[in-house]
Structures are given as C-alpha cells and as structure tokens.
SERO-4910 file (N, C-alpha, C, O; in steps of 0.05 Angstrom, whole numbers):
BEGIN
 pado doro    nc1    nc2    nc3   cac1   cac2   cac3    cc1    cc2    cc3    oc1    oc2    oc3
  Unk    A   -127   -377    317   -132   -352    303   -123   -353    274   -133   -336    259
  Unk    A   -108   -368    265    -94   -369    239   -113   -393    224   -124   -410    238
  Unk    A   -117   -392    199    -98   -365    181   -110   -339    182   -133   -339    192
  Unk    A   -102   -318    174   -112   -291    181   -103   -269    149    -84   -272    133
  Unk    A   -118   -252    149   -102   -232    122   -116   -225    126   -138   -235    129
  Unk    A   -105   -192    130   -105   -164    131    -97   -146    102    -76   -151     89
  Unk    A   -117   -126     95   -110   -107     78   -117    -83     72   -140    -81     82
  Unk    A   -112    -66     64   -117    -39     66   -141    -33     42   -141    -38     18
  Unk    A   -158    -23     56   -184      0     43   -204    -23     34   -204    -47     39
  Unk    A   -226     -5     18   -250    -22     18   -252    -47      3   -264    -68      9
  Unk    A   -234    -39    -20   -230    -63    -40   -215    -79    -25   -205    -95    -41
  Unk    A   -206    -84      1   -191    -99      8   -213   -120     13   -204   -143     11
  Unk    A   -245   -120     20   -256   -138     17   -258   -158     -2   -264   -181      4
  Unk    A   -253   -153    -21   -260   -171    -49   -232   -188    -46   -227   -211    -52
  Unk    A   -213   -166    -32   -176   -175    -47   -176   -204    -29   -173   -227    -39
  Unk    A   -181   -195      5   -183   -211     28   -207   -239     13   -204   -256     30
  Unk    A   -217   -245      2   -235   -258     -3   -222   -294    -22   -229   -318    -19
  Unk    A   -203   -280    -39   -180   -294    -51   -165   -300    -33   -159   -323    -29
  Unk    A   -158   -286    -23   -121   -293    -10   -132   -321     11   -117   -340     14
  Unk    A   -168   -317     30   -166   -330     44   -177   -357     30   -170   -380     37
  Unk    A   -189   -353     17   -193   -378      9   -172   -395     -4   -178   -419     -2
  Unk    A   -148   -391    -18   -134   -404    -13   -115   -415     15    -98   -433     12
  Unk    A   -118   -407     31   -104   -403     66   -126   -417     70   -118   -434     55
  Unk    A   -154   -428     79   -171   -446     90   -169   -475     68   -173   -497     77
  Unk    A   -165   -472     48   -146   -493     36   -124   -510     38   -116   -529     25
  Unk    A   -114   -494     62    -82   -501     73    -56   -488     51    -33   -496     51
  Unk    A    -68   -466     32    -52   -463     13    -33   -442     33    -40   -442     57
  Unk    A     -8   -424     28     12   -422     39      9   -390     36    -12   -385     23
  Unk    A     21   -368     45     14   -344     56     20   -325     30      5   -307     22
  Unk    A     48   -335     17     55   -317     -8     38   -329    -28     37   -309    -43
  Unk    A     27   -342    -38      6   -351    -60    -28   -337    -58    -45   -337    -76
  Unk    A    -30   -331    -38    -52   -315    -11    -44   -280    -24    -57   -265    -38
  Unk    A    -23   -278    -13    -26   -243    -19    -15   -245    -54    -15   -224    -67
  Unk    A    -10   -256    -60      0   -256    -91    -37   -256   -107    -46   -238   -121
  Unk    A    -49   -277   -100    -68   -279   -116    -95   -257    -97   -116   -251   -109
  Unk    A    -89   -251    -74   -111   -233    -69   -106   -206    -81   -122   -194    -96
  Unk    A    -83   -199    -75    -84   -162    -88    -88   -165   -121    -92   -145   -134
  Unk    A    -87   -181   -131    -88   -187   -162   -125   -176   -157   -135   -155   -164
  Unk    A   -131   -186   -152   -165   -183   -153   -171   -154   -153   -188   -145   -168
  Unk    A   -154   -133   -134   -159   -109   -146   -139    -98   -167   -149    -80   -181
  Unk    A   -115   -104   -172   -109    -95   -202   -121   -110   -223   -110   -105   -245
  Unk    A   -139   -126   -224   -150   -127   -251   -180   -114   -250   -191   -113   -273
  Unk    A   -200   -100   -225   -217    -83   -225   -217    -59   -228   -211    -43   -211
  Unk    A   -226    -50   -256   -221    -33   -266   -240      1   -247   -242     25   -254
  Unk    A   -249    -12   -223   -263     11   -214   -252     22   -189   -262     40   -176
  Unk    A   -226      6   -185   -201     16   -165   -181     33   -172   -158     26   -178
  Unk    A   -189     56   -173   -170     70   -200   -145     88   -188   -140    111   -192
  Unk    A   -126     66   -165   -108     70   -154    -84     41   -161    -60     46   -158
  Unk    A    -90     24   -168    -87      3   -172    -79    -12   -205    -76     12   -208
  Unk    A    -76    -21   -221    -73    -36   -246    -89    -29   -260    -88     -5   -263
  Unk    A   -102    -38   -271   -119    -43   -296   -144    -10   -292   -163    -11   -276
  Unk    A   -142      3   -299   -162     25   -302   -149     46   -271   -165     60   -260
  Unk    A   -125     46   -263   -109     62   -253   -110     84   -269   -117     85   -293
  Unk    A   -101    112   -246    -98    139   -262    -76    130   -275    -65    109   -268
  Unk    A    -68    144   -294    -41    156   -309    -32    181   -290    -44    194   -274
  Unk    A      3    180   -303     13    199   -295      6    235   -304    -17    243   -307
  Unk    A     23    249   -306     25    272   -319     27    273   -345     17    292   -356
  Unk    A     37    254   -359     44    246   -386     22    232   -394     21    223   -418
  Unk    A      1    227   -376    -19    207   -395    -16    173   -390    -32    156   -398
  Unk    A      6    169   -375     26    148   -375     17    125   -353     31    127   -332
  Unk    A     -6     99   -352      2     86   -328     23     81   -320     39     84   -339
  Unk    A     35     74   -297     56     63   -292     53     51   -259     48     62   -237
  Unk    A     60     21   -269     48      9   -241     67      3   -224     88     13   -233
  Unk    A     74    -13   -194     98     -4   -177     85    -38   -153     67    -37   -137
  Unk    A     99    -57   -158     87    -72   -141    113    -86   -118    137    -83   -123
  Unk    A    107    -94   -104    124   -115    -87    117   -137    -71    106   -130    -50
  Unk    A    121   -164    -73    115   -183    -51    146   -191    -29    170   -188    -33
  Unk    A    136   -197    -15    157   -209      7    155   -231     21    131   -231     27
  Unk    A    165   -252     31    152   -277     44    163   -279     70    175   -261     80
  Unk    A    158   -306     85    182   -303    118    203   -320    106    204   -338    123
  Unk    A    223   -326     84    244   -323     85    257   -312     73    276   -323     61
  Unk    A    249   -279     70    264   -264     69    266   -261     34    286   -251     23
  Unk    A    247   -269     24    256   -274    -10    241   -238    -18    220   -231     -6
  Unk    A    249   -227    -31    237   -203    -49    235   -210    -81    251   -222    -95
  Unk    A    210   -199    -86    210   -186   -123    196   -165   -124    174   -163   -112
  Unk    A    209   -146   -143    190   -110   -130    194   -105   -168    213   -109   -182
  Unk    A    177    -97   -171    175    -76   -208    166    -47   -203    145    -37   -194
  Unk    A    186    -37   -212    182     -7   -212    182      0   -245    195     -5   -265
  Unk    A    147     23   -231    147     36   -254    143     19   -291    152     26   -313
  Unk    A    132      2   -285    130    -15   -316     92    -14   -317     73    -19   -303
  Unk    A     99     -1   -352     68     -4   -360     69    -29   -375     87    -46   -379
  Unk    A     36    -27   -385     22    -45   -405     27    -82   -394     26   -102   -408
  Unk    A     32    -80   -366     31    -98   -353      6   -106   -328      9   -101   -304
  Unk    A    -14   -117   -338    -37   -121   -316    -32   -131   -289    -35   -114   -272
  Unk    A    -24   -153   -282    -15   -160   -262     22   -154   -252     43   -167   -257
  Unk    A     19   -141   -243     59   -129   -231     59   -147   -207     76   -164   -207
  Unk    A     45   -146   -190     46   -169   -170     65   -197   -176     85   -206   -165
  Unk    A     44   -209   -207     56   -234   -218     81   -233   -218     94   -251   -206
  Unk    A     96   -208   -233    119   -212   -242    138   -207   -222    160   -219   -220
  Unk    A    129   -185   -205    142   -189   -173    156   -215   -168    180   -222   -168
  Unk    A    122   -230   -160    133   -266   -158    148   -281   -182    152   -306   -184
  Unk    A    155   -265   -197    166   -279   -215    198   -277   -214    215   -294   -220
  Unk    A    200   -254   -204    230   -242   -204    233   -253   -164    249   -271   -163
  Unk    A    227   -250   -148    227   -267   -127    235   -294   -135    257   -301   -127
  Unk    A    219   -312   -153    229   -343   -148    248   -345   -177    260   -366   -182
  Unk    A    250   -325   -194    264   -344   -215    296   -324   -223    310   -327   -243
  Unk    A    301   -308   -205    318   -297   -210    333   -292   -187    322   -299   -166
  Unk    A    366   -276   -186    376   -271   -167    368   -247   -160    372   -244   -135
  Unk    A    355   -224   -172    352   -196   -171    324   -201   -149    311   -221   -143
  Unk    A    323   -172   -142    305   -164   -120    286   -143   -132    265   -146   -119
  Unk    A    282   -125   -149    279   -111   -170    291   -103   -195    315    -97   -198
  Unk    A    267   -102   -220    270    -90   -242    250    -69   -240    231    -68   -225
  Unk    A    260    -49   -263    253    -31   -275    244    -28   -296    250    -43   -315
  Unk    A    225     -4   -296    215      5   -333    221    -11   -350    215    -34   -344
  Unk    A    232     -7   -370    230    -24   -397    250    -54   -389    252    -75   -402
  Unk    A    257    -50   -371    275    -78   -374    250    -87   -349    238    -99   -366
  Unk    A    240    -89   -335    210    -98   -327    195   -112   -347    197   -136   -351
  Unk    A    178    -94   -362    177   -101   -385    184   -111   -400    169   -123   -416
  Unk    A    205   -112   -402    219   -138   -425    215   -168   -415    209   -188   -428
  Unk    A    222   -166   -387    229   -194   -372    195   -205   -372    191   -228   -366
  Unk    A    175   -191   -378    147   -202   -371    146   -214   -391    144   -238   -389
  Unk    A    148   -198   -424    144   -210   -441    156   -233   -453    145   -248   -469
  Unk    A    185   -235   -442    197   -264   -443    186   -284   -425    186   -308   -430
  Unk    A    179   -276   -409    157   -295   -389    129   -303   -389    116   -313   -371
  Unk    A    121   -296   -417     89   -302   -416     75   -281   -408     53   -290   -403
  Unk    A     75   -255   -404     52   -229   -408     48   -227   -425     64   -224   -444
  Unk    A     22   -225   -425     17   -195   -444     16   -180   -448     -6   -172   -440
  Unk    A     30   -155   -462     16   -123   -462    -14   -119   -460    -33   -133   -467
  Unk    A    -11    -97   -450    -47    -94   -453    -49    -70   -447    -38    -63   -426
  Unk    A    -63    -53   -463    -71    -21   -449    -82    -19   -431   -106    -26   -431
  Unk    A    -73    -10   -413    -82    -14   -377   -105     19   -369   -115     23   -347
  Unk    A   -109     34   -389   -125     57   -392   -154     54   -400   -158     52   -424
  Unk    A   -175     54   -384   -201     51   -386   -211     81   -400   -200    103   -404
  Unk    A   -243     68   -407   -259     99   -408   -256    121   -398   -253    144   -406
  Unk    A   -257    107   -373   -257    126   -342   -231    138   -339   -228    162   -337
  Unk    A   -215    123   -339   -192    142   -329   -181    154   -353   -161    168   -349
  Unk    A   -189    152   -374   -176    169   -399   -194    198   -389   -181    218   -384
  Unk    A   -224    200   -388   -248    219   -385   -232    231   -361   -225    255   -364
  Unk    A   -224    218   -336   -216    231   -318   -189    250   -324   -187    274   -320
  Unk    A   -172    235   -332   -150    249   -344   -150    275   -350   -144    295   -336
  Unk    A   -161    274   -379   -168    296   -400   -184    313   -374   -171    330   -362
  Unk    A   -203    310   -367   -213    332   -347   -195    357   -323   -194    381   -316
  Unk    A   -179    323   -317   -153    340   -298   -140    359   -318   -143    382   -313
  Unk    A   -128    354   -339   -110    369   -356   -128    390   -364   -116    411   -366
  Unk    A   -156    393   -371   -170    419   -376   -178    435   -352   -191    455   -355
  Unk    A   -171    425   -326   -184    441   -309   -150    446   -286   -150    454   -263
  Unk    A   -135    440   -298   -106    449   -296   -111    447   -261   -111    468   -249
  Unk    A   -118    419   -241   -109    416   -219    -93    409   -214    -79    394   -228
  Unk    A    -85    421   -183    -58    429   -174    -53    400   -159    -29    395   -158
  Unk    A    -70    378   -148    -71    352   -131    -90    364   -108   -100    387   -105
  Unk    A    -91    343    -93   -113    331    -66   -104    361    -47    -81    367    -45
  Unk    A   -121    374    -38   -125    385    -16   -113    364      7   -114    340      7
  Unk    A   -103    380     26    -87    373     53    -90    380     70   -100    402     63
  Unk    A    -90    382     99    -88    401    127    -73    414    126    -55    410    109
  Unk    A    -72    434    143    -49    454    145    -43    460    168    -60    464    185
  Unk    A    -15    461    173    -12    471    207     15    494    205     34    496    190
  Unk    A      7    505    223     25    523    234     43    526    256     39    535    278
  Unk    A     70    512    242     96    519    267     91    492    293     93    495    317
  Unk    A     84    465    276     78    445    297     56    440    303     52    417    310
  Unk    A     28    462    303      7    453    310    -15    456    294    -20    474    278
  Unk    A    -25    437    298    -56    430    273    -76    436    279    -88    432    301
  Unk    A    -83    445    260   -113    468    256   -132    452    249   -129    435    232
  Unk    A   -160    458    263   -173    439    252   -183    451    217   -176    475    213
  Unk    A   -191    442    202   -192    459    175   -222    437    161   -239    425    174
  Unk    A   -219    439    135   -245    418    124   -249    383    147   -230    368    153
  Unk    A   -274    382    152   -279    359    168   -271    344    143   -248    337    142
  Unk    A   -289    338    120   -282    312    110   -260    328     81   -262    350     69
  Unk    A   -239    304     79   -221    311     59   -216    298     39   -202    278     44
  Unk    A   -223    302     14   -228    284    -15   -200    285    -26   -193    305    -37
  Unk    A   -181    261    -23   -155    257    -35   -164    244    -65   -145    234    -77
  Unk    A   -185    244    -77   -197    237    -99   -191    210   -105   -193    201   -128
  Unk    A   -182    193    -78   -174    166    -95   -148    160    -97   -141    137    -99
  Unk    A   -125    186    -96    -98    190   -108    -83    164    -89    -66    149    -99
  Unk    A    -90    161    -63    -72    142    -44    -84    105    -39    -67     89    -29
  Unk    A   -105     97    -45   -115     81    -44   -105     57    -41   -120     39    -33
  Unk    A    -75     51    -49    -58     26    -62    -63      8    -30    -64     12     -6
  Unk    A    -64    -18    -54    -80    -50    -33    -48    -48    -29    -30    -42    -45
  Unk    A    -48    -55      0    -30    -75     13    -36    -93     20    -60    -92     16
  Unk    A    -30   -124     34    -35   -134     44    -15   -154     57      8   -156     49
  Unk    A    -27   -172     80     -4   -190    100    -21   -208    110    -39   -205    127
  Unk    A    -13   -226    100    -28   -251    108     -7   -279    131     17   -283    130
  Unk    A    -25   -292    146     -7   -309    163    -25   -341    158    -49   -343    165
  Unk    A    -10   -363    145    -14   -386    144    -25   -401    161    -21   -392    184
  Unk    A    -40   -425    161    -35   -443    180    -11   -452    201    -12   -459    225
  Unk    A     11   -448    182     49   -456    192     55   -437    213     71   -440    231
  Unk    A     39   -410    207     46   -391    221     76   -369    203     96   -355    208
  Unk    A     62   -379    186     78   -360    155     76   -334    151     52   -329    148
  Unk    A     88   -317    149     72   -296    136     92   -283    108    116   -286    105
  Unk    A     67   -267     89     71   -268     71     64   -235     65     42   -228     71
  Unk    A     84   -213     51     60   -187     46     66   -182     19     87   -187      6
  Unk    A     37   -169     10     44   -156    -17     35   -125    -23     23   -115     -4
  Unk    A     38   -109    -44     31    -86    -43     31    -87    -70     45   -103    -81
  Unk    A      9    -65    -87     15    -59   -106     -6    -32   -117    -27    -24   -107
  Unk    A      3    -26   -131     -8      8   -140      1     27   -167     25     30   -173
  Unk    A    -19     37   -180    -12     56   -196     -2     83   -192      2    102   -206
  Unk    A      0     78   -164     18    112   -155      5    134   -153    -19    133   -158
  Unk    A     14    156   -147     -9    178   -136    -16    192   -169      1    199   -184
  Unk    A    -45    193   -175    -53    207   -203    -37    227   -201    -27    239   -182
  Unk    A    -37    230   -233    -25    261   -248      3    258   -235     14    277   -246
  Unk    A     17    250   -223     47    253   -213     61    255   -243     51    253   -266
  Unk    A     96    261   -232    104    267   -250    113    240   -264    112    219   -251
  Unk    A    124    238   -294    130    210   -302    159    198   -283    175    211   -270
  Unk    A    156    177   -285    190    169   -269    176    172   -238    194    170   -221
  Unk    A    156    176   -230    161    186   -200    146    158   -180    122    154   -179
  Unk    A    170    140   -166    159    119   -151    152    125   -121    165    142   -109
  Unk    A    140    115   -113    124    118    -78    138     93    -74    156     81    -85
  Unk    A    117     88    -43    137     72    -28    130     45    -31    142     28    -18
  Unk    A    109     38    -51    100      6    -52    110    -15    -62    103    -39    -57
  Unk    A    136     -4    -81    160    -36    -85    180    -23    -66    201    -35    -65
  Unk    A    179     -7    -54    208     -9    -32    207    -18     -9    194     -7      9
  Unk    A    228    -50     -3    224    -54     13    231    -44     36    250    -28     37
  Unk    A    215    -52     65    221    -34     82    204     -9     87    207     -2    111
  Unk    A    187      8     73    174     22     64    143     15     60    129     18     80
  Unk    A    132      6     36    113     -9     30    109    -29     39     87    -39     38
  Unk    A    130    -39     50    119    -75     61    147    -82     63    165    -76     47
  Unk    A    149   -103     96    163   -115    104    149   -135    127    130   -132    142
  Unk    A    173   -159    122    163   -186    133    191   -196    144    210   -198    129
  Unk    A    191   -204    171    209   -224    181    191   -247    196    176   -244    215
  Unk    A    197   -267    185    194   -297    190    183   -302    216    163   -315    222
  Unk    A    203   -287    232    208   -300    270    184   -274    274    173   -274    295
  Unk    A    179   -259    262    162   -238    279    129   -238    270    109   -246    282
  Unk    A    133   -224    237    100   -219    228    111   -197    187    125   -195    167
  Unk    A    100   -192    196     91   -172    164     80   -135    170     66   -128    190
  Unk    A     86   -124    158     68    -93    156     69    -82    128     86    -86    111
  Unk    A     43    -67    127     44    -57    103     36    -34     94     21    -30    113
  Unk    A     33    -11     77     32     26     85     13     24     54     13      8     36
  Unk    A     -3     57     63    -18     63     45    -15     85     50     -5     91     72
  Unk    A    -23    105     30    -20    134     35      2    144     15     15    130     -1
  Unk    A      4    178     21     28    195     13     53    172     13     63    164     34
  Unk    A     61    164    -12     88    143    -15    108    158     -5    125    144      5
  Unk    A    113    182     -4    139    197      3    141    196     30    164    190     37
  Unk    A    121    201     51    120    198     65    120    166     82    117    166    106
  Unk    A    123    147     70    117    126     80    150    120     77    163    113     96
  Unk    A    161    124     49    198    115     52    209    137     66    231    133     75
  Unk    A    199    162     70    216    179     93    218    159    117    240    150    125
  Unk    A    188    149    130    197    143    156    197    106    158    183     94    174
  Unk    A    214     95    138    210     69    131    192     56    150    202     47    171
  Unk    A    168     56    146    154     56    170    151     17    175    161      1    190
  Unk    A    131     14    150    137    -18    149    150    -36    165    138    -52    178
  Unk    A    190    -33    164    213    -42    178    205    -26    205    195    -44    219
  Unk    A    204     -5    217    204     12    237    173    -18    254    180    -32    273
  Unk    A    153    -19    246    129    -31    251    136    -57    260    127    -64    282
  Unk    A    155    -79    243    163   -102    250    181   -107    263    186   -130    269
  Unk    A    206    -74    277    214    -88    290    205    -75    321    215    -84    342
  Unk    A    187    -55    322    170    -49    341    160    -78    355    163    -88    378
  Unk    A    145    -87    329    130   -123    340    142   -137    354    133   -149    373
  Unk    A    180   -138    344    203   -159    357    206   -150    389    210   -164    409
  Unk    A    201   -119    388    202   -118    412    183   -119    436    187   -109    458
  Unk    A    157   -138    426    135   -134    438    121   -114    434    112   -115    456
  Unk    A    111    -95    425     93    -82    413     65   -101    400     69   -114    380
  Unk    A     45   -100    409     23   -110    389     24   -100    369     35    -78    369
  Unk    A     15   -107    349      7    -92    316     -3    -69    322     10    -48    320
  Unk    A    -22    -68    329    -40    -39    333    -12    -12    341     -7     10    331
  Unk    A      3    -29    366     18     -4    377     41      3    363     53     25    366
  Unk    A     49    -17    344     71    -14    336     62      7    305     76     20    291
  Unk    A     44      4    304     33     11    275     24     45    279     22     60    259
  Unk    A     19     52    306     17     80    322     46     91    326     53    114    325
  Unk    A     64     68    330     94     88    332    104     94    306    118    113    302
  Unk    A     98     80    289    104     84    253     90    115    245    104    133    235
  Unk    A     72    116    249     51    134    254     56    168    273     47    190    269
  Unk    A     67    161    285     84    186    300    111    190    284    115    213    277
  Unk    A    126    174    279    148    175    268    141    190    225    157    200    209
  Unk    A    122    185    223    121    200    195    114    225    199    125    245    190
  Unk    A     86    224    217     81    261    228    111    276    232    123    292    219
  Unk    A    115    262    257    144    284    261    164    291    237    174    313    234
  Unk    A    166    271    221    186    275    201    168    282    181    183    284    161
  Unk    A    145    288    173    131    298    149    139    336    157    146    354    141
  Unk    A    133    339    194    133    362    189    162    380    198    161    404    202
  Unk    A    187    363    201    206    376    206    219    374    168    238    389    164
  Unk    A    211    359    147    227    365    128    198    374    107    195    358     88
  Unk    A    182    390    109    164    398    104    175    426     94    185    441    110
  Unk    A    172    431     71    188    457     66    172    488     84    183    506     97
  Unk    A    154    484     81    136    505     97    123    496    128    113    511    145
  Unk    A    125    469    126    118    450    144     75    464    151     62    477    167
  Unk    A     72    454    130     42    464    122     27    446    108      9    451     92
  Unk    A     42    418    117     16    401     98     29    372    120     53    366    125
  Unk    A      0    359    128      5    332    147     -1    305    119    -23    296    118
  Unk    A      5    302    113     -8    276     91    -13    252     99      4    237    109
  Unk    A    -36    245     95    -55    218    106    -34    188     99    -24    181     77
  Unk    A    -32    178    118     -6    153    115    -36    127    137    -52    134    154
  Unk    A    -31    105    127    -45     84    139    -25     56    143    -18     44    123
  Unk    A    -19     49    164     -4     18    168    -28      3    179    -45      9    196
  Unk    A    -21    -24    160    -30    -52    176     -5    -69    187     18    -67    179
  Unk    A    -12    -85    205      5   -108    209     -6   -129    216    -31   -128    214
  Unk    A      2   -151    224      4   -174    231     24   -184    236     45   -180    223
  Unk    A     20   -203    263     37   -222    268     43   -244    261     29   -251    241
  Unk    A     63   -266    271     61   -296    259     36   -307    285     35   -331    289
  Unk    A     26   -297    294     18   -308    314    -14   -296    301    -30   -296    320
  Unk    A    -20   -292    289    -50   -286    270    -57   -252    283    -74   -238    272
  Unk    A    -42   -242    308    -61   -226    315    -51   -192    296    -28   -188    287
  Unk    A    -71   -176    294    -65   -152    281    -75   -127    287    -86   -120    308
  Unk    A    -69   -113    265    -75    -84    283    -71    -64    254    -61    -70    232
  Unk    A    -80    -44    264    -81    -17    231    -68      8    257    -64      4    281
  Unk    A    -62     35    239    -65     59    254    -59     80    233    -40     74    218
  Unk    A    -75    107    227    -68    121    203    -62    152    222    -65    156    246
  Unk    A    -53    168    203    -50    194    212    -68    207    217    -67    221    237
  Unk    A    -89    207    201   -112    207    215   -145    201    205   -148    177    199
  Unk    A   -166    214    202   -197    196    203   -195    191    170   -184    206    154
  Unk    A   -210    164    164   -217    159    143   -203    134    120   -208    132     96
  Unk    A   -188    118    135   -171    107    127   -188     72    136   -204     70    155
  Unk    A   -186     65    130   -202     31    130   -187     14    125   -171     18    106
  Unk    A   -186    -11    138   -180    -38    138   -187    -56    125   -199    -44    107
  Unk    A   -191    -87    119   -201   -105    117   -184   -130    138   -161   -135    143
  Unk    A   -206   -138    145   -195   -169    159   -209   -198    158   -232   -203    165
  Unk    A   -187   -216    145   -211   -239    141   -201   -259    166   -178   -267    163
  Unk    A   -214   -268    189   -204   -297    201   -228   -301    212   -246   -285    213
  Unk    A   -226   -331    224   -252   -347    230   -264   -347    213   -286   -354    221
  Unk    A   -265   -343    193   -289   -345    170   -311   -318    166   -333   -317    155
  Unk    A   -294   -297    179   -308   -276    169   -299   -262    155   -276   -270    152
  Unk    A   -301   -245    144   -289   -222    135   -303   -188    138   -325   -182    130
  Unk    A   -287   -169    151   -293   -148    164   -286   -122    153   -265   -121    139
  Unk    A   -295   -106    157   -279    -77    151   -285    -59    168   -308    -53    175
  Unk    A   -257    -47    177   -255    -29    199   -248     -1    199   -226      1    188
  Unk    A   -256     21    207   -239     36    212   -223     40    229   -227     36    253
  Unk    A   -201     48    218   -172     53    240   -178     81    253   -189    101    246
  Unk    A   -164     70    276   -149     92    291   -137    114    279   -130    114    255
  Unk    A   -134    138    300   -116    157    274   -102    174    307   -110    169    329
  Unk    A    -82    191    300    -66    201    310    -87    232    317    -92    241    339
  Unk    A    -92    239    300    -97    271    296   -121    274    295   -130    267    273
  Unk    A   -140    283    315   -161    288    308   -166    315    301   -155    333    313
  Unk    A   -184    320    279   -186    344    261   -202    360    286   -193    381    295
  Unk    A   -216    354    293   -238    368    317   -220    389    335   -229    410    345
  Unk    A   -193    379    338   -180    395    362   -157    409    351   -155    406    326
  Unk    A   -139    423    363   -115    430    356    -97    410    383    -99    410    408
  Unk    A    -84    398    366    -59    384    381    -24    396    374    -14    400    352
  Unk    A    -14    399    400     13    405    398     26    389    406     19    367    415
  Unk    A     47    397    403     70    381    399     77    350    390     94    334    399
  Unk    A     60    347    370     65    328    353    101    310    354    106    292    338
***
C-alpha cells in the first residue's frame, strides 16, 4: 500500500501530485509534504493558503505553517508576512535550529537571513475581495444553530466563503515513514495577531513514528480546543483505524464546541485526515461538505468524508 499521501480539500489534488512523486522516487515522507503543500501556497486561486490568501482585519496577510516528521522533529511560523513559502521555513527551523517555533517579525527576520524573499503576498483578487468585505461591513461565514444540545436542521448548503480551506497533509514512505504538514493564511478578515490551529502542534498536525500522522482543517479554535490531531494518533496506538479515530476527534470538538460555546448556538465545520505507518487512512468532518485527497497505487482520488451531523435530521445528545 505504501507510499501513500493524504490531504485536505480540492487543491489537495494538485498538492498530492508533488508530494507523490517525489515518494514513487523513493524520496522520503517530510520532503513529500514539505514540497506538496508548497504547490498550494504559491496558487494564487487558493485564497486560504499563501500567496493570494485573504488578509486579516487590518488588510494584513499573515501566514501560520507547521511540518512534523516520525522522529519527532518540529518547525512551526506563526503569523509572519511577506513570506511565500512558511512551510520552507518551518523546515528550516526544524533542521537548522534548536527552536520548534518562531514568530512575526523575528520569523521574518530568520527567512531573510536564510535566503527569502519578501514578496507582497496580496493579489488582485484578494485586495477586490477585501475592500468589498470592508464596504459591505460583514460580520463572517454563516453557521448552524442549535438549541440547548440539539441541532436544527437550518440552510442545506453553507458558504464558509473559503474562510477554512487550509491544506494539511500526511504522507507515509516506502520505510513506512510518516511525515505531516499544514499550512494557511487563517480564517479571512480575523483579527490581526489571531493564530488557529495549523502551527500548533498537536492541534493542526501530529505524527508519532511507531503509529502514523493526522491532520485538521476547519474553525482553528476549534481544532486546538479539542487537540484533536494528538487525540487521532493516539486513538490509532490504540487500534482505532484512521477513519474511527478521526470520528472520535470529531465527537470530541462537537461536545466541547458546544459546552464552551457562549450561547452554545453555533456547531463549526472541523475536518481530520489520518494515516498510518502502515499506508492505510481515513478522513471524518463535523459535518457535509468537507473533501479529501488521496494519492496511492498510482492514483490519485478525491473523496468526500463522512460527517457526524446530518443537517436533514435533528440529533440529540451530541
């Protein structure tokens, strides 16, 4: 079954397309998710992601990446603009330093002593989009609503405009390696300073060696409430397939989205992938609309996941 890489949403086709072709090369699992998710931060029509990403509230890209490997190595950048690839420098702070993350301007600094470039990471598009949000003074993405534990069915289809989109991905070697990365421009219009869960590890992505990899998309707050990632891999240790372990991650954010939910009136769309060292994998989201990618045997696929909640019914006791 190996090598294998898994990643989140549509662009994960293009991302999966890189990562495997280095992996049918015999190339190694972190060089795989390092150079696949790069493929959507430099497409500027992923506008969750790097290069033509929303801006914040301030106008402000600000990108948020992390890789992880199976021994245990981290490099995570929070929050650093005018940087195209954050991934890179991830891997950069992984192999060439003692630290596990940098930050904002000292991020930034360390790229530019390393060979980046600045570069204005603000397209046509997302400048046009911007200015539109700020003249039409929106409040963010429409949500479900439930009342006192139980969910209503409300709009069938729900336009998060894009705001959650961020590529993860987890790939497993020939060796039986695995490798994950994540990276994202964070939810549009947020406030400046404000990080999700895609350089925290544990959260956005986690990998142990002896087991597999997982990796989250969706509401970032919701993904480091219920460290779901870590929660996913060690579900796997305990026998759990990917798929099931990635369903208990998945219960575990519902419940806790809606007991610290100030009104407990909004479910927010959360998506896990995983994989094992053993190639096999699995997705599960909170609920419809959330997509996969998977490349092995020489295909490459896109799926929709499973979801917890179907909008059609009212379910209790979540």
């Amino acid at each position: 079954m190996k090598p294998v890489v898994i990643s989140t949403w549509k662009h994960g086709i293009d991302a999966n397309k890189a990562a495997y072709d280095i992996l049918s090369k015999g190339g190694n699992s972190l060089d795989a998710v390092e150079n696949g998710v790069k493929v959507s931060e430099d497409d500027p029509t992923v506008l969750s992601v790097g290069y033509g990403g929303l801006p914040d509230a301030d106008g402000r890209v600000t990108l948020d990446a992390a890789i992880m490997d199976w021994k245990a190595r981290v490099g995570s950048v929070i929050c650093v603009e005018n940087i195209k690839n954050p991934i890179s420098l991830a891997r950069l702070i992984l192999e060439n330093t003692e630290h596990m993350v940098l930050a904002g301007d000292g991020a930034y600094d360390y790229a530019l002593k390393n060979g980046f470039k600045p570069q204005n990471l603000m397209t046509e598009n997302s400048l046009k989009r911007y200015n539109d949000w700020k003249v039409s003074n929106k409040k963010g993405p429409e949500e479900i609503h439930t009342d006192d534990f139980i969910l209503k069915k409300t709009k069938k289809e729900i336009n998060e405009d894009g705001n959650h989109d961020t590529i993860g991905m987890v790939a497993v070697d020939k060796n039986g390696h695995v490798s994950a990365s994540c990276t994202t421009s964070g939810m549009a219009w947020k406030l400046h300073g404000r990080v999700g869960d895609s350089p925290m590890i544990g959260s956005g992505l986690y990998v142990d060696g002896e087991v597999g990899g997982a990796a989250s998309t969706g509401r970032g707050e919701e993904c480091i409430r219920a460290v779901g990632s870590f929660l996913i891999v060690e579900m796997m240790r305990m026998g759990l397939s990917p798929k099931e372990a990635c369903r208990v991650a998945v219960q575990r954010v519902v419940k806790l989205n809606l007991l610290s939910s100030k009104n407990r009136d909004h479910i927010f769309q959360v998506g896990f992938i995983a994989l094992n060292n053993k190639g096999e994998h699995g997705a599960y989201s909170v609920r419809s609309g959330f997509q996969y990618a998977v490349f092995e045997n020489g295909k490459n696929t896109l799926y929709d996941s499973e979801f917890l909640i179907d909008e059609e019914y009212i379910i209790e006791d979540l």
